[in-house]
C-alpha positions as CSV (number, residue, x, y, z in Angstrom):
1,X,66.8,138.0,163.0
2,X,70.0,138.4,161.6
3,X,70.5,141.3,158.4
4,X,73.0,140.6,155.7
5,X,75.3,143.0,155.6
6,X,75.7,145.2,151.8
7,X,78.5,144.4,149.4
8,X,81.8,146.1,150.3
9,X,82.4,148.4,146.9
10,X,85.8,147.0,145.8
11,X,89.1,149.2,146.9
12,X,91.0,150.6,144.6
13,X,93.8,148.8,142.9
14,X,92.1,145.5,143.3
15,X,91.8,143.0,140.3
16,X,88.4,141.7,139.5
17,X,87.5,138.0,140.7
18,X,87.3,136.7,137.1
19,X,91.0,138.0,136.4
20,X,92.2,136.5,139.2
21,X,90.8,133.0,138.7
22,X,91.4,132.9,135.1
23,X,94.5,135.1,134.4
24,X,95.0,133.7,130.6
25,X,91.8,134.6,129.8
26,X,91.4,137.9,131.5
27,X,94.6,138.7,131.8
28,X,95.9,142.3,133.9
29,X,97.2,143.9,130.7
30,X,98.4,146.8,132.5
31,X,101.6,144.2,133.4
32,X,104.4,144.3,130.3
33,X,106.0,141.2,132.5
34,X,102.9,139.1,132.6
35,X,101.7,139.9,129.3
36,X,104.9,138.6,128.1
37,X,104.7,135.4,130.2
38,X,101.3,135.2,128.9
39,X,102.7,135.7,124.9
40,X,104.7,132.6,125.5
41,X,102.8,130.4,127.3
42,X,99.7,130.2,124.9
43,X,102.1,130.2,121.3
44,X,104.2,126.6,123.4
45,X,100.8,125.9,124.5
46,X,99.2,125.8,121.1
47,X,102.3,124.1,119.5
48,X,102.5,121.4,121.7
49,X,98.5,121.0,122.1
50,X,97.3,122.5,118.8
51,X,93.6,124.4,120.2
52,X,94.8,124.7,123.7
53,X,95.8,128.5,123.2
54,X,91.9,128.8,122.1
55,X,91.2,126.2,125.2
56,X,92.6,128.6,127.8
57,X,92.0,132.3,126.1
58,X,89.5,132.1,123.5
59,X,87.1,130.3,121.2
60,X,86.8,126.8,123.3
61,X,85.0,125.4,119.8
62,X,87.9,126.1,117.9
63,X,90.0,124.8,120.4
64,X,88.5,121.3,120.6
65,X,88.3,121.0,116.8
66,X,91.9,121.5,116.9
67,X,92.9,118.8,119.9
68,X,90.3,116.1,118.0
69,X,92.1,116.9,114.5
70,X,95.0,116.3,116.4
71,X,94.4,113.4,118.3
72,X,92.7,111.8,115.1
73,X,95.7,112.9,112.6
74,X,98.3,111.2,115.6
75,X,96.1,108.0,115.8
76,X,96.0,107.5,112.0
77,X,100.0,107.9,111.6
78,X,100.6,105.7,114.4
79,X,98.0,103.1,113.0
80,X,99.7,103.3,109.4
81,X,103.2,102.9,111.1
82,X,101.7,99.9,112.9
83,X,99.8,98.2,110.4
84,X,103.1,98.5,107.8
85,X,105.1,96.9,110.6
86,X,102.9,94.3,111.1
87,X,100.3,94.3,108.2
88,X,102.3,95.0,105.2
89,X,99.7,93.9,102.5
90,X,96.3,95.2,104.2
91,X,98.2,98.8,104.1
92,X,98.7,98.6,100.5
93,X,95.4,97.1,100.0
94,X,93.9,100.2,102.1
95,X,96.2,102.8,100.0
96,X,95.9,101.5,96.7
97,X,92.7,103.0,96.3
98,X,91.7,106.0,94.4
99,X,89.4,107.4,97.3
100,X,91.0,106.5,100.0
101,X,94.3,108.6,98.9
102,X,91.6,111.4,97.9
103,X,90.3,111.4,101.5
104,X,93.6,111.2,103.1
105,X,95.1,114.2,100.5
106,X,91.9,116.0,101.5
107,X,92.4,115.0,105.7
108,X,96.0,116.7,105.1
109,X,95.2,119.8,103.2
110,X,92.5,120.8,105.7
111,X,94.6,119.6,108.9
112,X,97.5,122.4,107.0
113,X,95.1,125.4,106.8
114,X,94.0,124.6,110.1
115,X,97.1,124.9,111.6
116,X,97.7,128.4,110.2
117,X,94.2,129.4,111.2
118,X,95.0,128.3,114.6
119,X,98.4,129.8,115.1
120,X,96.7,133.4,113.6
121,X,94.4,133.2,116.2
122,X,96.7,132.4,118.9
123,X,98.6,135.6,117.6
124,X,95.2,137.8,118.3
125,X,95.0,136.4,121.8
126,X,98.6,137.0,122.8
127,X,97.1,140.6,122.5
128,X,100.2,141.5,120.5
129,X,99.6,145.7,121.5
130,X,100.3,145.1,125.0
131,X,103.4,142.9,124.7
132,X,106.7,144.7,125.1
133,X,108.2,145.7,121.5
134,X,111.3,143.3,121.5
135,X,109.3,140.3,123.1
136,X,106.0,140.7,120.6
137,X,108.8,140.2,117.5
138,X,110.0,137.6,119.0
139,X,106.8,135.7,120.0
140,X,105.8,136.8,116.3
141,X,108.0,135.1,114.6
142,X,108.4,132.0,117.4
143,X,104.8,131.3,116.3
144,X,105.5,131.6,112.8
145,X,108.0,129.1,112.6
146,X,106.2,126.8,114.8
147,X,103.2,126.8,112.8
148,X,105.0,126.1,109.3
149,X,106.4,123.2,110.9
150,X,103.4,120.7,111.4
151,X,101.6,122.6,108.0
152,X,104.5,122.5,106.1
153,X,104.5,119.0,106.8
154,X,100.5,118.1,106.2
155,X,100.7,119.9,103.0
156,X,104.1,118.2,101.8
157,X,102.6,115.0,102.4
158,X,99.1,115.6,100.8
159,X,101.4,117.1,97.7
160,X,104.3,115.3,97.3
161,X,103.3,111.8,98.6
162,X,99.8,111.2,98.3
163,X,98.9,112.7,95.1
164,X,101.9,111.0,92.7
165,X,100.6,107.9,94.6
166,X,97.4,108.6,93.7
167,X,98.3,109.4,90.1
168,X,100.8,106.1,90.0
169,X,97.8,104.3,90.8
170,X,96.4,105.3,87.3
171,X,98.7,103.0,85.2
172,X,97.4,99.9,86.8
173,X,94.0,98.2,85.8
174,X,90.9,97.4,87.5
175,X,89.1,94.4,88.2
176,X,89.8,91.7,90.3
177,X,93.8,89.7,90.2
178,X,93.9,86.1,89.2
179,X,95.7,83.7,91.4
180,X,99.0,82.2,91.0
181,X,99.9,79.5,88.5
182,X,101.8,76.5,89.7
183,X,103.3,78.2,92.8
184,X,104.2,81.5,90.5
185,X,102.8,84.9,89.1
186,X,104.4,85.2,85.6
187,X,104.7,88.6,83.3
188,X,106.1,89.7,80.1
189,X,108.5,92.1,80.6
190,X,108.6,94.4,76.8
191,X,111.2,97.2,75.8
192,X,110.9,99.2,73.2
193,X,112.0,102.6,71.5
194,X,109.5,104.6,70.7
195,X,112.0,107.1,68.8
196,X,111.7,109.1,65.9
197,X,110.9,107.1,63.2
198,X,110.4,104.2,65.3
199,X,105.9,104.6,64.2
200,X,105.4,100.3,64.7
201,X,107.7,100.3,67.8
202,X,109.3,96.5,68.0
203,X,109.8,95.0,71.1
204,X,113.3,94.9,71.5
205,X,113.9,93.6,74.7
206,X,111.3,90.4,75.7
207,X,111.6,88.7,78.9
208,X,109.2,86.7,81.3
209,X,109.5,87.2,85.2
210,X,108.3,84.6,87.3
211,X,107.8,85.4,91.1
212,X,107.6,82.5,93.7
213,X,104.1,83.6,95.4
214,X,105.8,81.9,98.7
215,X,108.9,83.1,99.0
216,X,109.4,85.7,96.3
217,X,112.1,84.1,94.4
218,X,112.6,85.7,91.0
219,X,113.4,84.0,87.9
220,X,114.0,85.8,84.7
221,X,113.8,84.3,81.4
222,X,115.4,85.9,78.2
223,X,113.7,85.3,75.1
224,X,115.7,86.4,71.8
225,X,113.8,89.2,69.6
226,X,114.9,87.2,66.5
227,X,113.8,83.8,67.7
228,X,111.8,82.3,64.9
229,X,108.5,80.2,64.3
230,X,107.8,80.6,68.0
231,X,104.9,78.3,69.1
232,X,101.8,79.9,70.6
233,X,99.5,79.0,73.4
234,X,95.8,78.1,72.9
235,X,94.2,81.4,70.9
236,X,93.7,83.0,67.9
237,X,97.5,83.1,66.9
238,X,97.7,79.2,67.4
239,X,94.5,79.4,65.0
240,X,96.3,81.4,62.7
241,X,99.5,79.3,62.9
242,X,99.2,75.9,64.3
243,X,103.2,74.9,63.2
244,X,104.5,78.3,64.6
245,X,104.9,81.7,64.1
246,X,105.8,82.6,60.3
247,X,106.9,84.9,58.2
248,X,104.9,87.2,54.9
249,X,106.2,89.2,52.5
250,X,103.5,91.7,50.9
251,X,104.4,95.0,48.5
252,X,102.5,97.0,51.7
253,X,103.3,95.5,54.4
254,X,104.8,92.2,55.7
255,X,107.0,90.6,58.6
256,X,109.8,87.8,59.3
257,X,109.0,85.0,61.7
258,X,110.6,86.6,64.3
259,X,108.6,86.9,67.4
260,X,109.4,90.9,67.4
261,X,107.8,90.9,64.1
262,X,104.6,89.9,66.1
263,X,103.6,94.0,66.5
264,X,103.1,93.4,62.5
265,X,101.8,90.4,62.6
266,X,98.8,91.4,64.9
267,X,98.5,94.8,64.5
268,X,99.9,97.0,62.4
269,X,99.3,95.0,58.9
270,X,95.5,94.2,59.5
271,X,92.9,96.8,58.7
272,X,91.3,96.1,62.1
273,X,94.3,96.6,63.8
274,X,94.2,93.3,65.2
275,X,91.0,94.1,66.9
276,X,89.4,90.6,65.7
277,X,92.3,89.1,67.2
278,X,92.0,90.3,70.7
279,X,89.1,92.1,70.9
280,X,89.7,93.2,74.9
281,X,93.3,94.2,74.5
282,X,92.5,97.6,74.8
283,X,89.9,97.6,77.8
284,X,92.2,95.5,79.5
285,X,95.2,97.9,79.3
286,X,96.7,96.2,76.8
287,X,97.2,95.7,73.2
288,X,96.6,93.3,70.3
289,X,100.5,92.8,70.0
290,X,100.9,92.3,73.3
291,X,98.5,89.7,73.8
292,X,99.9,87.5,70.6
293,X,103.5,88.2,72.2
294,X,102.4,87.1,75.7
295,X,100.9,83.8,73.9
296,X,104.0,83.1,72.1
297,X,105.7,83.1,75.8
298,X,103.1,80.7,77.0
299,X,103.9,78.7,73.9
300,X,107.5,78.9,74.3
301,X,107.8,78.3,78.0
302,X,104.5,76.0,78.8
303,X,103.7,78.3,81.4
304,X,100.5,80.9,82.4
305,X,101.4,84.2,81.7
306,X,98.1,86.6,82.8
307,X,100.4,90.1,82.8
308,X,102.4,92.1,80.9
309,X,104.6,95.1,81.7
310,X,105.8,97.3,78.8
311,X,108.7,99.7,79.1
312,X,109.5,102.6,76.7
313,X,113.2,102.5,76.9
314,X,112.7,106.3,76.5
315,X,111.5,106.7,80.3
316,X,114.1,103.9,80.7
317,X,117.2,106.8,81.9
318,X,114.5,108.6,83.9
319,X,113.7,105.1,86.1
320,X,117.8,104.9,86.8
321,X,118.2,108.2,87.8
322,X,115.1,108.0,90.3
323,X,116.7,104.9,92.1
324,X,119.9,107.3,92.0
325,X,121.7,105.3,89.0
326,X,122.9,101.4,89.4
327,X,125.7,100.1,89.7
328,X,127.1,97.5,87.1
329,X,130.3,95.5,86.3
330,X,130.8,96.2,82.7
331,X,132.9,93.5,80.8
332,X,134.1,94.9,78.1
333,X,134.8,98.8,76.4
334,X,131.3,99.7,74.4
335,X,130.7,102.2,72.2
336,X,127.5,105.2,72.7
337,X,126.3,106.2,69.0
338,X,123.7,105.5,66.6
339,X,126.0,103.2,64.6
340,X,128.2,102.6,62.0
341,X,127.2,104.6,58.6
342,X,128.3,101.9,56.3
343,X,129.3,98.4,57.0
344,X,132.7,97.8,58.7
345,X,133.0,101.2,59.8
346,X,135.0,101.5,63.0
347,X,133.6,102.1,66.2
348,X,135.8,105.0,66.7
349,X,134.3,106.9,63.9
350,X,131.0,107.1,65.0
351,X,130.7,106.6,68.6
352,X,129.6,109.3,70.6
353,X,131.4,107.8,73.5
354,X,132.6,105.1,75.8
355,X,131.5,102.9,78.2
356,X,134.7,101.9,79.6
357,X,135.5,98.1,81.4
358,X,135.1,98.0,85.3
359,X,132.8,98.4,88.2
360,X,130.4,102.0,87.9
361,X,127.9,103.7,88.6
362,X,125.6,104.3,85.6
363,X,123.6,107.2,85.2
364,X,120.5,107.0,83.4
365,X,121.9,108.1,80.3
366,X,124.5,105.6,80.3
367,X,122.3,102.8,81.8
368,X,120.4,103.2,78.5
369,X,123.0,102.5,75.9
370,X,124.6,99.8,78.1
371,X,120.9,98.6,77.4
372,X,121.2,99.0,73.8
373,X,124.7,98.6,72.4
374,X,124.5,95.9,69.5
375,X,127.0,97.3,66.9
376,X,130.5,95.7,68.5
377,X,129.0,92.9,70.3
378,X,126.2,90.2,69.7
379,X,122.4,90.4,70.3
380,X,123.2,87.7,72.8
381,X,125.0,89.8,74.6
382,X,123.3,92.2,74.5
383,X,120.4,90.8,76.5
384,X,122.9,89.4,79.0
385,X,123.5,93.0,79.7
386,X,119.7,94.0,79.6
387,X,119.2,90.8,82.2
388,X,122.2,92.4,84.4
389,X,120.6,96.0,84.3
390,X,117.2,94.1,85.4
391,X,118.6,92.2,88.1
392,X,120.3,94.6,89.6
393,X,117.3,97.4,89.7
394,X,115.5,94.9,91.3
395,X,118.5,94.4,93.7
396,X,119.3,98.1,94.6
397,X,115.4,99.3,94.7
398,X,115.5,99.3,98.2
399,X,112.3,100.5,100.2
400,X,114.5,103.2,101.6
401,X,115.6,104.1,98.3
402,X,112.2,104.7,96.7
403,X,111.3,106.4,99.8
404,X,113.9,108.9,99.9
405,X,113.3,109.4,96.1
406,X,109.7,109.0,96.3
407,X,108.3,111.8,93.9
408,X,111.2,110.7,91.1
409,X,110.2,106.9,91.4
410,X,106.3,107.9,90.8
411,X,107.0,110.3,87.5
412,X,109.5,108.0,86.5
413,X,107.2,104.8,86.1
414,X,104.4,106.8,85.5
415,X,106.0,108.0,81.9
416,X,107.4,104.7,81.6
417,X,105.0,102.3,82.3
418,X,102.1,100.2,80.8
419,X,100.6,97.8,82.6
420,X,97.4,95.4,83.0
421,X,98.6,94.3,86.4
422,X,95.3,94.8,88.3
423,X,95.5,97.6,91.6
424,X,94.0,94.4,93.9
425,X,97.3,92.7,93.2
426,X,99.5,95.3,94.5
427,X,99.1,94.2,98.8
428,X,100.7,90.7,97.4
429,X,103.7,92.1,95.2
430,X,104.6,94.6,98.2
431,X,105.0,91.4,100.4
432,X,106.7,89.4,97.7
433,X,109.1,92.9,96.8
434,X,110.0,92.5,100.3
435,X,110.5,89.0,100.5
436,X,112.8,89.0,97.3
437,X,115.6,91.0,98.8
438,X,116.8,87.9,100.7
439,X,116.8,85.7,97.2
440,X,118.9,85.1,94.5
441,X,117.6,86.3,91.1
442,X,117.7,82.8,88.6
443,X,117.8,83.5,84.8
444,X,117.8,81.4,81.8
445,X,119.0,83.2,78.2
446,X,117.2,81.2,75.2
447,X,120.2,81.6,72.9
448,X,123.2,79.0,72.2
449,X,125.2,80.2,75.3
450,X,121.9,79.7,77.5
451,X,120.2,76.4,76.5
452,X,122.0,75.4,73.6
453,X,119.2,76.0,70.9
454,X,120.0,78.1,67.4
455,X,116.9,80.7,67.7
456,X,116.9,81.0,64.2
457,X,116.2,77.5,63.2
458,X,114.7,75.9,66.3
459,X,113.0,72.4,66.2
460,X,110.4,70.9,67.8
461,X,112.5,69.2,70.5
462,X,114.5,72.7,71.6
463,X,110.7,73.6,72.5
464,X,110.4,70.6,74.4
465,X,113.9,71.1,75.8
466,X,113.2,75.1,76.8
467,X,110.1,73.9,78.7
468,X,112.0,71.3,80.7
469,X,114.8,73.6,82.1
470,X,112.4,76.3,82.5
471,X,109.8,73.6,84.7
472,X,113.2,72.3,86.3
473,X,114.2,76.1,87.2
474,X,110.8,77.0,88.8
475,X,110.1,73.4,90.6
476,X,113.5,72.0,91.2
477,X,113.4,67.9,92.9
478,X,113.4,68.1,96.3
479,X,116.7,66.9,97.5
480,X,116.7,63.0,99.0
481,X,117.7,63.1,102.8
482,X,121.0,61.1,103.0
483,X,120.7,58.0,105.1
């Protein structure tokens, strides 16, 4: 019968079992050298593998929340990346939503702080005390560095990205998007100044875009702010003036039959402020002059027109400046100001400044009274201009523009905006946006130059004639094979 023999008692100088199979863990930290080696390896180790410093030296639970945030925060980015690539509109159908850009500002925020937790941690581990002195700055500030890196970058994103997208997303409506009419989703496109003094703020500038719901083509029609006795589509306007928009003098408060006298008209003369007219305006992020002006449009052109989008011309400078400015061929020598103080006064009295002849860059600033310079020239040409400046945003608003000037794009249209383009639309007009770069913008001017019509005394058959060059415009013949 054989007899075990005792346990040898361990000789001195000899390293416990447990340090020797599991150095990083139970390191010998009577060695400066490996202590060092030690330092470094967990502070790359963690950086590379956020939680493996915790994997191999400390909390294991910590450290498998960090490699499952990670692994889940990698997956997400490269499913974005590959749904945009592939999927354009179900990512903007997934983003524009109020909770999910909550979740995902909330996903980033946490991801940040635990990064920093996980990198001070790391820094308790390294066992800084037992480090040599100019190796334990060094890893110090190594880890630093390393860590602000991915949480710098979480937090920038859940700050800077998500929530002004999140906050964009409150000037658009709610509810479900109508679909296309005739092949096209049509808006009225409004300007106004909402300067001092300007308390029933006219639409200036009126124009209806029409976008191809195929191929993104975009047509732009120019409608006069003095054209007169405007027909209206079926509604209470066309109730209220079955020949056409026109005109009311009262000792109070009255209007011209001009359709940018339709803010009178509708609103701002009635007691109900045109509540009986349009008694959903302002659920439907809109308002009762809107509504009568977007009517007029239907009447004018024949077509559907379910949107509107108004710009303050006051946010107008801000827009350029986002996209970086834009860049126009001016024709002729214009003058900045707020006009002449007497009739026939020279230009050169009162202008502020020039906006001189020639290919330029405008700046906001200058963008703006490009926009509204009347005093030298004719309102017709001044909504060519206005068309040019439109055109050409659409033109230079690249994706990689708005990207790199993400944060000014989002204030910018934010201030600017009003809108009751429902958020379920938005997955189709990022596809169409995208589409539209390849395509020539079309526009039609109602004015003499532009169809051939006085808008100050139109008849019955310029209506007719505006509705076929706009039909021929948006649904030109097919052309005939040749034989």
């Amino acid at each position: 019968m054989s007899v075990s023999s005792p346990p040898r008692p361990p000789q001195a100088g000899a390293r416990p079992r447990a340090v020797e199979e599991r150095p990083l863990r139970n390191p010998d930290a009577s060695s400066a050298a490996f202590m060092s080696r030690r330092a470094w390896w967990l502070v790359v180790a963690g950086f590379l593998f956020p939680g493996a410093g915790q994997i191999l030296a400390g909390n294991r639970r910590l450290g498998r929340v960090g490699i499952v945030a990670t692994i889940v925060m990698w997956t997400l980015l490269a499913a974005a990346v590959l749904t945009g690539l592939m999927w354009r509109s179900l990512l903007t159908t997934i983003v524009a939503s109020w909770w999910t850009l909550t979740l995902m500002q909330v996903l980033l925020w946490a991801y940040a702080v635990l990064w920093v937790v996980l990198t001070v941690d790391v820094l308790r581990l390294v066992r800084l005390g037992r480090v040599p002195g100019r190796t334990r700055a060094a890893v110090v500030v190594v880890a630093l560095i390393l860590s602000l890196v991915p949480a710098s970058a979480a937090a920038y994103s859940a700050q800077s990205v998500v929530a002004p997208l999140r906050s964009g997303l409150s000037i658009f409506a709610a509810g479900p998007s109508v679909p296309p009419s005739d092949g096209y989703y049509n808006f009225l496109l409004l300007g106004a100044d909402s300067g001092q003094g300007r308390d029933s703020m006219r639409f200036d500038s009126i124009s209806v875009v029409s976008v191809n719901a195929d191929s993104g083509a975009v047509t732009i029609f120019g409608i006069p702010r003095d054209l007169r006795h405007a027909p209206f589509s079926e509604g209470p306007m066309q109730e209220l003036y079955p020949d056409g928009f026109d005109g009311q003098t009262s000792a109070t408060c009255g209007w011209s039959s001009g359709i940018n006298q339709l803010m009178n008209a509708a609103e701002v003369c009635r007691e109900d402020r045109g509540a009986g007219l349009y008694p959903d305006a302002a659920a439907n992020n809109s308002s009762p002059a809107i509504e009568a002006t977007k009517d007029a449009a239907e009447g004018i052109l024949g077509i559907s027109i379910p949107y509107h989008v108004f710009i303050d011309m006051h946010g107008f400078a801000d827009l350029v400046d986002a996209l970086g400015g834009v860049e126009i061929t001016v024709k002729e020598r214009l003058p900045e100001g707020p006009g002449p103080r007497y009739k026939g006064q020279p230009a050169e009295e009162w202008a502020t400044g020039w906006i001189e002849a020639g290919e330029q860059r405008m700046d906001g600033s200058t963008a703006q009274w490009y926009a509204r310079s009347r005093y030298t020239t004719s309102d017709w040409d001044r909504m060519r201009r206005q068309r040019e400046l439109q055109t050409a945003i659409l033109a230079q608003a690249s994706p990689s523009t708005v990207l790199t000037r993400f944060n000014e794009v989002v204030a910018a249209g934010k201030n600017l905006v009003q809108t009751d383009i429902p958020n379920s639309l938005l997955p189709f007009l990022v596809d169409l946006a995208a589409k539209a770069k390849d395509e020539k913008v079309q526009d039609l001017e109602l004015t003499p130059k532009g169809v051939g019509i006085d808008p100050e005394n139109p008849t019955s058959d310029d209506w007719q004639k505006i509705r076929a060059e706009a039909d021929a415009l948006l649904h030109p013949p097919t052309p005939t094979p040749a034989p």
